[in-house]
DRENDREN-827398 format. One record per residue: z, x, y of N, C-alpha, C in turn. Coordinates in steps of 0.001 Angstrom, whole numbers, m for minus. Layout:
N
r nup = Z&neast = X&nnorth = Y&caup = Z&caeast = X&canorth = Y&cup = Z&ceast = X&cnorth = Y
...
% end
This chain:
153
r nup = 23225&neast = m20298&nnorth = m16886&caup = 22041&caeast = m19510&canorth = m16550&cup = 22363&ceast = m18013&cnorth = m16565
r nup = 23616&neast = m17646&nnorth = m15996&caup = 23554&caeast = m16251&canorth = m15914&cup = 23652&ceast = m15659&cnorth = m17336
r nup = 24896&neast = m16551&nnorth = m18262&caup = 25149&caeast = m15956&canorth = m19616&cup = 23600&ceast = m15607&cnorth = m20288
r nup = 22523&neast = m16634&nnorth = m20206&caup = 21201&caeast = m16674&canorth = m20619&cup = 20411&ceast = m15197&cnorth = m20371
r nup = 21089&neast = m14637&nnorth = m18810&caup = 20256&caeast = m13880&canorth = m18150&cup = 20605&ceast = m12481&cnorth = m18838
r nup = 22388&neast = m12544&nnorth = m19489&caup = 22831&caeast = m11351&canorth = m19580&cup = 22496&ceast = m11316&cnorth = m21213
r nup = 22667&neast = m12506&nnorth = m21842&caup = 22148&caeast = m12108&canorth = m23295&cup = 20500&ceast = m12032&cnorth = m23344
r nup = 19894&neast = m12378&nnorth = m22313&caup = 18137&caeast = m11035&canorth = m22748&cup = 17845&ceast = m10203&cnorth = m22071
r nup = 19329&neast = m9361&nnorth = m21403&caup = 19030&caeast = m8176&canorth = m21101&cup = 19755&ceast = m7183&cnorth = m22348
r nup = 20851&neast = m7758&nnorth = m22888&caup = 21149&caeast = m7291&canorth = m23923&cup = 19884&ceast = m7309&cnorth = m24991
r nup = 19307&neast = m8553&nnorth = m25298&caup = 18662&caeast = m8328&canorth = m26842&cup = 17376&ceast = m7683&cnorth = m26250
r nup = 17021&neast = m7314&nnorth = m24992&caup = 15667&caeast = m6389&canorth = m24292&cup = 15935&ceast = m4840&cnorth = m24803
r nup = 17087&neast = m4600&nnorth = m24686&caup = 17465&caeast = m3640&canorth = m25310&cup = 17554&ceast = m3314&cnorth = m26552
r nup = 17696&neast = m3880&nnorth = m27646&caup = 17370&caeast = m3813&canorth = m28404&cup = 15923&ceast = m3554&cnorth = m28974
r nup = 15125&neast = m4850&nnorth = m28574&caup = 14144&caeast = m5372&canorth = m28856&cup = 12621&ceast = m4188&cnorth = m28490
r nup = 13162&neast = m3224&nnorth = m27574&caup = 11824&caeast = m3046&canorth = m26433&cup = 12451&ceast = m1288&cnorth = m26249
r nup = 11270&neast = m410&nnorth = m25934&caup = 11779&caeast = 754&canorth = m25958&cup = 11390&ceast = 959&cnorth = m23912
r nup = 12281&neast = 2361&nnorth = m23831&caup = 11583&caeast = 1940&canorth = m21808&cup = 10794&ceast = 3285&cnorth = m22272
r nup = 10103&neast = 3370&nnorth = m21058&caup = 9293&caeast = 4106&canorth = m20213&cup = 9920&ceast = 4898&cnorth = m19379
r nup = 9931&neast = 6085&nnorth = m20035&caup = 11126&caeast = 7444&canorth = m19054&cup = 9998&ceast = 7396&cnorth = m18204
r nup = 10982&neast = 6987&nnorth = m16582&caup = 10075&caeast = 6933&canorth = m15341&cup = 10506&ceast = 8186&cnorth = m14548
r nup = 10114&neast = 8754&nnorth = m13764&caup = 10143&caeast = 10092&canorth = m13106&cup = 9756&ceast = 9805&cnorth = m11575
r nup = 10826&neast = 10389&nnorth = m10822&caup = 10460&caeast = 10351&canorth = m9268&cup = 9106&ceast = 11154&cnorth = m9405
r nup = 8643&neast = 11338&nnorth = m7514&caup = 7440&caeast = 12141&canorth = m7323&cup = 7899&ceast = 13931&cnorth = m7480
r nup = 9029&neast = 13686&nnorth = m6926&caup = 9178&caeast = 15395&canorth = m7019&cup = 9898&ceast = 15950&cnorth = m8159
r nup = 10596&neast = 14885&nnorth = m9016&caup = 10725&caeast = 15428&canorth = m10632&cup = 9700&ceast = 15775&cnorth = m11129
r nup = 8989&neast = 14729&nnorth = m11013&caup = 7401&caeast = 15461&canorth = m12007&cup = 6594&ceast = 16773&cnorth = m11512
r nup = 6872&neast = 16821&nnorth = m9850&caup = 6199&caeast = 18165&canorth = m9165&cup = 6739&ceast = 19542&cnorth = m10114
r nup = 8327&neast = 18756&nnorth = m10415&caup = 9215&caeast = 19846&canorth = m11058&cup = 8871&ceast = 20512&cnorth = m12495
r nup = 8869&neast = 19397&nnorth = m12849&caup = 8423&caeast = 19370&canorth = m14634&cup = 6821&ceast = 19683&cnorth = m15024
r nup = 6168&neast = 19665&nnorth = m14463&caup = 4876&caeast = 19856&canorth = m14287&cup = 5031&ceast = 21415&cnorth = m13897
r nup = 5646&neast = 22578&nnorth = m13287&caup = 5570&caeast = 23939&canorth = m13499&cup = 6058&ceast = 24226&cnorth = m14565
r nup = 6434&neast = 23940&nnorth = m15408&caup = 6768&caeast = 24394&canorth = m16777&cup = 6661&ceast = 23645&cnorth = m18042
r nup = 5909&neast = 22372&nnorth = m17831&caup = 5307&caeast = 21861&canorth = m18526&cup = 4346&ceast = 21064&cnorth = m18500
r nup = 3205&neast = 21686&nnorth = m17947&caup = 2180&caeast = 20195&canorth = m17606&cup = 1444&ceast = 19412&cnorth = m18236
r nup = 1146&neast = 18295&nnorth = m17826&caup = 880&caeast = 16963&canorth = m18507&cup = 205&ceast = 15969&cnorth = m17557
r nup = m641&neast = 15486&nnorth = m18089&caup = m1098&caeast = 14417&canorth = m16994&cup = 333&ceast = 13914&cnorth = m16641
r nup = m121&neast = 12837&nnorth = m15519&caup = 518&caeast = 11494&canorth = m14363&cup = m217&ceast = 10490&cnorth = m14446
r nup = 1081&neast = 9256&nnorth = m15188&caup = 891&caeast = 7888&canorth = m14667&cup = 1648&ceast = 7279&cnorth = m13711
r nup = 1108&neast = 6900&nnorth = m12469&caup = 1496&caeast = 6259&canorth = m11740&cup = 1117&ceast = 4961&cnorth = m11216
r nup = 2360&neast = 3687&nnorth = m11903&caup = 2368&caeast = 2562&canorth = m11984&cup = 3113&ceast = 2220&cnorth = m10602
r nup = 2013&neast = 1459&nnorth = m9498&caup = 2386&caeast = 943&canorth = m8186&cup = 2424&ceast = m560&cnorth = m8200
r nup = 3647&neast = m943&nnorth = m8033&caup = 3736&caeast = m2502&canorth = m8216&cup = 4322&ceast = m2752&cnorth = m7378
r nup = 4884&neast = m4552&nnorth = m6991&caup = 5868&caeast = m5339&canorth = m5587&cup = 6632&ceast = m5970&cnorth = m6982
r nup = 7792&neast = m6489&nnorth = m6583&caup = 8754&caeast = m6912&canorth = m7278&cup = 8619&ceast = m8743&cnorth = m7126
r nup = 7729&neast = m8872&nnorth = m6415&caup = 7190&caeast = m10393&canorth = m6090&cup = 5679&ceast = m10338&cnorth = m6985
r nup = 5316&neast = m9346&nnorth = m7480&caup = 3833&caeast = m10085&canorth = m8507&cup = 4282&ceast = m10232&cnorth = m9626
r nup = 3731&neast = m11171&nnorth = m10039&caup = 4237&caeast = m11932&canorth = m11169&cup = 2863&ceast = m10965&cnorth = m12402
r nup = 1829&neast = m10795&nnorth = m11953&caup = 1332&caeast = m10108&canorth = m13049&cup = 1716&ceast = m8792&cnorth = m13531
r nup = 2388&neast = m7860&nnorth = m12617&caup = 3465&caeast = m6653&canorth = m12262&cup = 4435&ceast = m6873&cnorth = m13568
r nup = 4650&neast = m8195&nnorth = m13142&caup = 6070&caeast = m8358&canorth = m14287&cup = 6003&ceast = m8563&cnorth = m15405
r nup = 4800&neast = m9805&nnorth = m15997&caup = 4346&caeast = m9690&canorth = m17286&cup = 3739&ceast = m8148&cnorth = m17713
r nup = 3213&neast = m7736&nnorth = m17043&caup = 2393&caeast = m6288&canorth = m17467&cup = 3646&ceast = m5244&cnorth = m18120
r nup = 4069&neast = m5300&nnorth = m17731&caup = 6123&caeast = m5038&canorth = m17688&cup = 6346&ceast = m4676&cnorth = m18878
r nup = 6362&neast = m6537&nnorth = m19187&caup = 7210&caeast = m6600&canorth = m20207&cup = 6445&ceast = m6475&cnorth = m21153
r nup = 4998&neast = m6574&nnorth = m21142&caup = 4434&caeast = m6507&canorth = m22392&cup = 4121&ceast = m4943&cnorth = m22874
r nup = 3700&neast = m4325&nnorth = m21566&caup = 4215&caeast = m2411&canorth = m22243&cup = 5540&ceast = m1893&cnorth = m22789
r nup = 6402&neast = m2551&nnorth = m22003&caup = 7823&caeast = m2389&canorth = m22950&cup = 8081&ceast = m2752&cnorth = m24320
r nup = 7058&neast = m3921&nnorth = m24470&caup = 7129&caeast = m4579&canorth = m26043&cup = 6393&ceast = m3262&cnorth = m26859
r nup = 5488&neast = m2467&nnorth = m26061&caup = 5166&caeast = m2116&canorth = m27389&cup = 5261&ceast = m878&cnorth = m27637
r nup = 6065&neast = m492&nnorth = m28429&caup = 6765&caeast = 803&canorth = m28914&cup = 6178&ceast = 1397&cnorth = m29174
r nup = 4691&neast = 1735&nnorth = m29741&caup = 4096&caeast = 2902&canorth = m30345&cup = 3484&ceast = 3362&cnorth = m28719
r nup = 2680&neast = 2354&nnorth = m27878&caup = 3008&caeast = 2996&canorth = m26515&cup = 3232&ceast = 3355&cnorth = m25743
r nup = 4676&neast = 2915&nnorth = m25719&caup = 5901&caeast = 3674&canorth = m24618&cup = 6196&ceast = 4735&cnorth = m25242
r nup = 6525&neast = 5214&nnorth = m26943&caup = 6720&caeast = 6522&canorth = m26925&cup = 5272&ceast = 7335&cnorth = m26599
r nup = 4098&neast = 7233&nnorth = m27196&caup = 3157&caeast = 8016&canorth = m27254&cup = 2884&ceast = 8437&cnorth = m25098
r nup = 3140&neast = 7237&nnorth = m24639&caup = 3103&caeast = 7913&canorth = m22790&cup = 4338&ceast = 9073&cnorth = m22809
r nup = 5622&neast = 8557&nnorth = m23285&caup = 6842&caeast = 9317&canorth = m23010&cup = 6064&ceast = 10842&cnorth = m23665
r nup = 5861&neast = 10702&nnorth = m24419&caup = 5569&caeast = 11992&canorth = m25462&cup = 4341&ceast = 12988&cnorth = m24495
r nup = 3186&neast = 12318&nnorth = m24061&caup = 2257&caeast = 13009&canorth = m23654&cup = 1366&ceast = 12565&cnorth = m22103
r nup = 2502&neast = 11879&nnorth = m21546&caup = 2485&caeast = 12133&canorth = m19611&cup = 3785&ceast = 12109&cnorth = m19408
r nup = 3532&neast = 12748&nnorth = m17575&caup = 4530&caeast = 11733&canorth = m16959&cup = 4313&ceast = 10591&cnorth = m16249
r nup = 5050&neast = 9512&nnorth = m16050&caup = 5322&caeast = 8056&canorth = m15862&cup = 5984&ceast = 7582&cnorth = m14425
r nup = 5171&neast = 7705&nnorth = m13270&caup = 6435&caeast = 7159&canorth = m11905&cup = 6038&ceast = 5600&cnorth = m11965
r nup = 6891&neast = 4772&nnorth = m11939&caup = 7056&caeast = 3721&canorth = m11735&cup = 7308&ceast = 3477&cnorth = m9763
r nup = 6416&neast = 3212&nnorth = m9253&caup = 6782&caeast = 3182&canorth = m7673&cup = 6457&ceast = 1786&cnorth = m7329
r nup = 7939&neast = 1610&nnorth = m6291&caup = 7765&caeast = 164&canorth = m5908&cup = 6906&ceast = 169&cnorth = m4879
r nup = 5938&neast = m122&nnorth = m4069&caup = 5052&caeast = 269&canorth = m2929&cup = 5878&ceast = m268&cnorth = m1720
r nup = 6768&neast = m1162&nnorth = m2014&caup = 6743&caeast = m2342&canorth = m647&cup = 8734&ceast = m2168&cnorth = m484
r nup = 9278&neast = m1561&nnorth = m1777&caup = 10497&caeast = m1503&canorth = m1182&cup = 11480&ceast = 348&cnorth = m1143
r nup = 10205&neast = 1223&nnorth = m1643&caup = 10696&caeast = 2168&canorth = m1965&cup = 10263&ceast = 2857&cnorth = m123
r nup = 11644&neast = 3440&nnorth = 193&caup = 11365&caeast = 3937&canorth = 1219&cup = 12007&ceast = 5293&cnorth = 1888
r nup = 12298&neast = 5742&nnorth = 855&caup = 12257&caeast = 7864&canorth = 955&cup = 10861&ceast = 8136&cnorth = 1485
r nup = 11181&neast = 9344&nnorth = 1906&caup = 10074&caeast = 10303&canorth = 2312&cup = 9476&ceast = 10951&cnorth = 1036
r nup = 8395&neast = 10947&nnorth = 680&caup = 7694&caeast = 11626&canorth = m496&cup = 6611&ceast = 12518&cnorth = 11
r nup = 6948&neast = 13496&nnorth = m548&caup = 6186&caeast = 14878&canorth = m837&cup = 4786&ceast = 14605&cnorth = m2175
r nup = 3768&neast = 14598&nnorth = m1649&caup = 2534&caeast = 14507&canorth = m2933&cup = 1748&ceast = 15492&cnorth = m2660
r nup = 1035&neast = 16425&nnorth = m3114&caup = m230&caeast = 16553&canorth = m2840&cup = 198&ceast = 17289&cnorth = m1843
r nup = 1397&neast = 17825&nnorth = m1531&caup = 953&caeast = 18803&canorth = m375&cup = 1489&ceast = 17887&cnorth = 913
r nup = 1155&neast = 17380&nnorth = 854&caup = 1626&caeast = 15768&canorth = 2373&cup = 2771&ceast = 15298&cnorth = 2102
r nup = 3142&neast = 14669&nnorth = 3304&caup = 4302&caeast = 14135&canorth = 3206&cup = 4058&ceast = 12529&cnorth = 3602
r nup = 4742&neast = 11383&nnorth = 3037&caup = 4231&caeast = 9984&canorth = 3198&cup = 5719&ceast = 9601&cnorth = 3546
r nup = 5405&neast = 8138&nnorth = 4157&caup = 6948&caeast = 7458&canorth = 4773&cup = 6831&ceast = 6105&cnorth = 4257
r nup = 7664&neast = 5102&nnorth = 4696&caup = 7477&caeast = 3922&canorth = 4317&cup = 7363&ceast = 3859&cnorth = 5728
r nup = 6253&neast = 2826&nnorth = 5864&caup = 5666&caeast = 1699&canorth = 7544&cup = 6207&ceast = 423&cnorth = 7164
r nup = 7398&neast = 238&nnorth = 8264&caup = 8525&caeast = m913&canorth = 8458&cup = 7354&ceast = m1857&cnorth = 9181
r nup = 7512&neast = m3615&nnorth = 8438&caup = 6909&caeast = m4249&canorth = 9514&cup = 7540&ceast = m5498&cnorth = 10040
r nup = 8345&neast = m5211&nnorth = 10584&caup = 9574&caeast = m6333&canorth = 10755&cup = 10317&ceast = m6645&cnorth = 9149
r nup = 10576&neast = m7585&nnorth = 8541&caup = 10938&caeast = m7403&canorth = 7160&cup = 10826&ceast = m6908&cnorth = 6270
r nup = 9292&neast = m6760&nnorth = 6237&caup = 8373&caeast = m6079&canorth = 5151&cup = 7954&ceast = m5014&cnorth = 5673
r nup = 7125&neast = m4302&nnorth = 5148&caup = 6340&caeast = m3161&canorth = 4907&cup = 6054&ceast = m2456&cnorth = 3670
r nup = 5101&neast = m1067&nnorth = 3557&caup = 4894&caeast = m868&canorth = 2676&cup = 4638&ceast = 718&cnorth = 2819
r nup = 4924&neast = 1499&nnorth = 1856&caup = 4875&caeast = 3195&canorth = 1635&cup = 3472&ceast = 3392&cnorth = 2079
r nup = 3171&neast = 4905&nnorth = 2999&caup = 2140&caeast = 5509&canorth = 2941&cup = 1545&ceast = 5944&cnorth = 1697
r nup = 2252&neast = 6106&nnorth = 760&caup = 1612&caeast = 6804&canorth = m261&cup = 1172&ceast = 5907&cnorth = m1082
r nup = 1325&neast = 4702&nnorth = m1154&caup = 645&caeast = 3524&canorth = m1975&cup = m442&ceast = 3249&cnorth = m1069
r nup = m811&neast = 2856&nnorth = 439&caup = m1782&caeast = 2746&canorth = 692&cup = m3238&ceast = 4401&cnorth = 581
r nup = m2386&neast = 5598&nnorth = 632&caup = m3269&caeast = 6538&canorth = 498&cup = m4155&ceast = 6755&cnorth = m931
r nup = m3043&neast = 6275&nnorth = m2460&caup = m3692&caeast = 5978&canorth = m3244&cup = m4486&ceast = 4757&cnorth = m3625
r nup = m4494&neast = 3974&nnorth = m2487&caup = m5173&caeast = 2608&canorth = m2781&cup = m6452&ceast = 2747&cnorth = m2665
r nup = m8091&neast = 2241&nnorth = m3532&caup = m8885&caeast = 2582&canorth = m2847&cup = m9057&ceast = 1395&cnorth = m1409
r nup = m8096&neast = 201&nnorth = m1068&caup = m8978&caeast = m919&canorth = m655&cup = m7215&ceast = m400&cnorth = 668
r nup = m7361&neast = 462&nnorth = 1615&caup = m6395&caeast = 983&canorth = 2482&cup = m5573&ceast = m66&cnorth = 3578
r nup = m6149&neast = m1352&nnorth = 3580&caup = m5334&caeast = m2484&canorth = 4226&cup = m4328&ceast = m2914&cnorth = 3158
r nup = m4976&neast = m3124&nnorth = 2070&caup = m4146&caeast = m3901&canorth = 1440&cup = m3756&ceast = m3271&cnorth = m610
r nup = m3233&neast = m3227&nnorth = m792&caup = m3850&caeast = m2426&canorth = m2507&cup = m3149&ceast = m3569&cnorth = m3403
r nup = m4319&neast = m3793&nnorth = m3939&caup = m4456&caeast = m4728&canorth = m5204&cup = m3052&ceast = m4172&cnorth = m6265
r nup = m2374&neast = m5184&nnorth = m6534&caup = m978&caeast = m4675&canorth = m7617&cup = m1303&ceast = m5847&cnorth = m8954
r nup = m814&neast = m4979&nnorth = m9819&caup = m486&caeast = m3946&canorth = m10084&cup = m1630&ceast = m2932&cnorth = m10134
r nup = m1259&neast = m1387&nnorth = m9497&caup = m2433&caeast = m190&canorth = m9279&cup = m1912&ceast = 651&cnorth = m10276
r nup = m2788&neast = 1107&nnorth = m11102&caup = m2304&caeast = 2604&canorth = m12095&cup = m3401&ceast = 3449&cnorth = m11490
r nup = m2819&neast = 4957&nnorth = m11312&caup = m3491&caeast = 5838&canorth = m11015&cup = m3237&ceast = 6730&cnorth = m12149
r nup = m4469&neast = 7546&nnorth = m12941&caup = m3674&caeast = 8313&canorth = m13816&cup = m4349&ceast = 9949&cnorth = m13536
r nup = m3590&neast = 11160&nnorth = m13453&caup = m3938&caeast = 12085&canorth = m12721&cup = m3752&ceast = 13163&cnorth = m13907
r nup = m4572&neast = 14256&nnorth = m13958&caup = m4666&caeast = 15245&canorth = m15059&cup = m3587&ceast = 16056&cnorth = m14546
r nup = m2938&neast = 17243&nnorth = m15428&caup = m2203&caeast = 18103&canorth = m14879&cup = m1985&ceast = 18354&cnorth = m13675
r nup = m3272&neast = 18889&nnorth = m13119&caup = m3591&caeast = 19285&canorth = m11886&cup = m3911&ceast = 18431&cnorth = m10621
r nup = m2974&neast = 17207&nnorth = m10774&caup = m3178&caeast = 16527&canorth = m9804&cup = m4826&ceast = 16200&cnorth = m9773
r nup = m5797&neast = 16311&nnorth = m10162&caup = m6788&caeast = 15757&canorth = m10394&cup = m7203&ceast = 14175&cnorth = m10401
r nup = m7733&neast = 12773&nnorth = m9990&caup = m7955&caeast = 11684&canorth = m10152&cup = m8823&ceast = 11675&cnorth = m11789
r nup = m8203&neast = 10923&nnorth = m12541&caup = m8501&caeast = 10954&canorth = m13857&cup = m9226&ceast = 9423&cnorth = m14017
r nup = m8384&neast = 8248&nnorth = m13426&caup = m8493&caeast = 7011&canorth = m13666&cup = m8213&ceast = 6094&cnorth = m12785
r nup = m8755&neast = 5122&nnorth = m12239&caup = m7862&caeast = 4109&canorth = m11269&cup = m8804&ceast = 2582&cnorth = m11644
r nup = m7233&neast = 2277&nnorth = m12145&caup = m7009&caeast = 769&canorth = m12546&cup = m6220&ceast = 143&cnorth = m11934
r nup = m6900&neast = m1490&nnorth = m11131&caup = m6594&caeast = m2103&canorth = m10370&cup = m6319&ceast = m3595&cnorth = m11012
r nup = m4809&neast = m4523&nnorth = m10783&caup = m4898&caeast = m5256&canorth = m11611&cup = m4260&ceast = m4817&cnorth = m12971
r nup = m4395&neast = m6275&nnorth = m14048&caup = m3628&caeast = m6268&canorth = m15559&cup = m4340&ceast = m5007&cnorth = m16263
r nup = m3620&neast = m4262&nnorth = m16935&caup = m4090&caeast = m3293&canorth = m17679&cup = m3172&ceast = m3740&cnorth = m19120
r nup = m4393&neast = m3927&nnorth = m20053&caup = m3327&caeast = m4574&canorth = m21223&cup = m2814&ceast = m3213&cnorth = m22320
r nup = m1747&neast = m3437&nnorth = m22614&caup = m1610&caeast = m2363&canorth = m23838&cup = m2715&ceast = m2045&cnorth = m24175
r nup = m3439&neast = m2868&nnorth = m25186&caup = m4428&caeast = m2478&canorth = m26013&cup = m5658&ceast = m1380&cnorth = m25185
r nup = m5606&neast = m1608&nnorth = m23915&caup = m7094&caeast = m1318&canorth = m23126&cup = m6420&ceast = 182&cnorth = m22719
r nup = m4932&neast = m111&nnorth = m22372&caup = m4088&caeast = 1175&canorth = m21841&cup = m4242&ceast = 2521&cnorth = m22772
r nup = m3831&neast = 2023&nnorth = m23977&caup = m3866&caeast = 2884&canorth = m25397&cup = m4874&ceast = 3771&cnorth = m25821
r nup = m6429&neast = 2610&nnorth = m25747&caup = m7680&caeast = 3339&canorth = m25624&cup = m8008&ceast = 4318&cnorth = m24567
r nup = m7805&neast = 3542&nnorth = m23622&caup = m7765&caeast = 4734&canorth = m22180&cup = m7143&ceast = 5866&cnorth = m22456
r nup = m6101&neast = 5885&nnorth = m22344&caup = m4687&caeast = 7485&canorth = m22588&cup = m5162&ceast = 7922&cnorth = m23679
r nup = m5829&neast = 7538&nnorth = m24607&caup = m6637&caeast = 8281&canorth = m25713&cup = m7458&ceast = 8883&cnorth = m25803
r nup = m8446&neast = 8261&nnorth = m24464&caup = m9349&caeast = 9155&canorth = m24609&cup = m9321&ceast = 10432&cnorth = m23467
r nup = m8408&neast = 10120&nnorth = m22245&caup = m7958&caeast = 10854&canorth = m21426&cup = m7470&ceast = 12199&cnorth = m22724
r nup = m6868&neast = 12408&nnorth = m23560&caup = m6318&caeast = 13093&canorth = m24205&cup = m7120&ceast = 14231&cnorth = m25514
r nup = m8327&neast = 13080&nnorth = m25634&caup = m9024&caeast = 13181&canorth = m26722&cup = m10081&ceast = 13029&cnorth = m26316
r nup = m10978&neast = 13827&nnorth = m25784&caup = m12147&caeast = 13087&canorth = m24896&cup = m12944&ceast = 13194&cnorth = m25745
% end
């Protein structure tokens, strides 16, 4: 099983291009001297639609470069990432709840604040602006059109 595990992380590599992902305050960074919209992909490492969604944006190369090329990309875990983040001016924590818990800043971008539907994309204009919010599978194909027209209105 493991040999299995390590030869399709090898041929993933090959096969699949990534998604240059960016903390919150890299992009605060990169965004004064070069701005660009924000995608921010909020997922748990336990949804299984999180994970197909995954792998099937990784499959497809003309869209992982064209995001790399014209946003930036945070990949945030909601439920295990637990630095202090700076957004918007605010500062967010992770809320411990005995085992679990989950980041302030995933429930502040959630619209549904008990609980937020995963996988969440938020996609934000230069200016920190709300551009888009998609809750749930977002397929390549629907992603592509979207960021297109965000770009190309």
């Amino acid at each position: 099983m493991k040999f299995l595990i390590i030869i399709l992380f090898f041929i993933s590599g090959f096969c699949f291009s990534q998604l240059k992902s960016h903390s919150f305050l890299e992009v605060e960074t990169l965004q004064k001297n070069n701005p660009k919209p924000v995608i921010i992909h909020i997922y748990t490492d336990w949804c299984s639609v999180c994970t197909i969604e995954s792998f099937k944006l990784n499959k497809d190369k003309d869209l992982t470069q064209y995001i790399n090329d014209n946003f930036y990309f945070i990949n945030f875990e909601a439920e295990k990432t637990k630095e202090t983040i700076n957004f918007q001016g605010k500062e967010f924590n992770y809320l411990p709840n005995g085992n679990l818990g989950i980041h302030e800043l995933a429930l502040a971008l959630s619209k549904n604040k008990n609980q937020p539907v995963y996988p969440l994309w938020i996609i934000l204009d230069a200016n920190q602006k709300l551009i888009d919010y998609h809750e749930g599978l977002f397929t390549p194909k629907n992603m592509a059109e979207k960021l297109k027209k965000i770009l190309f209105p």
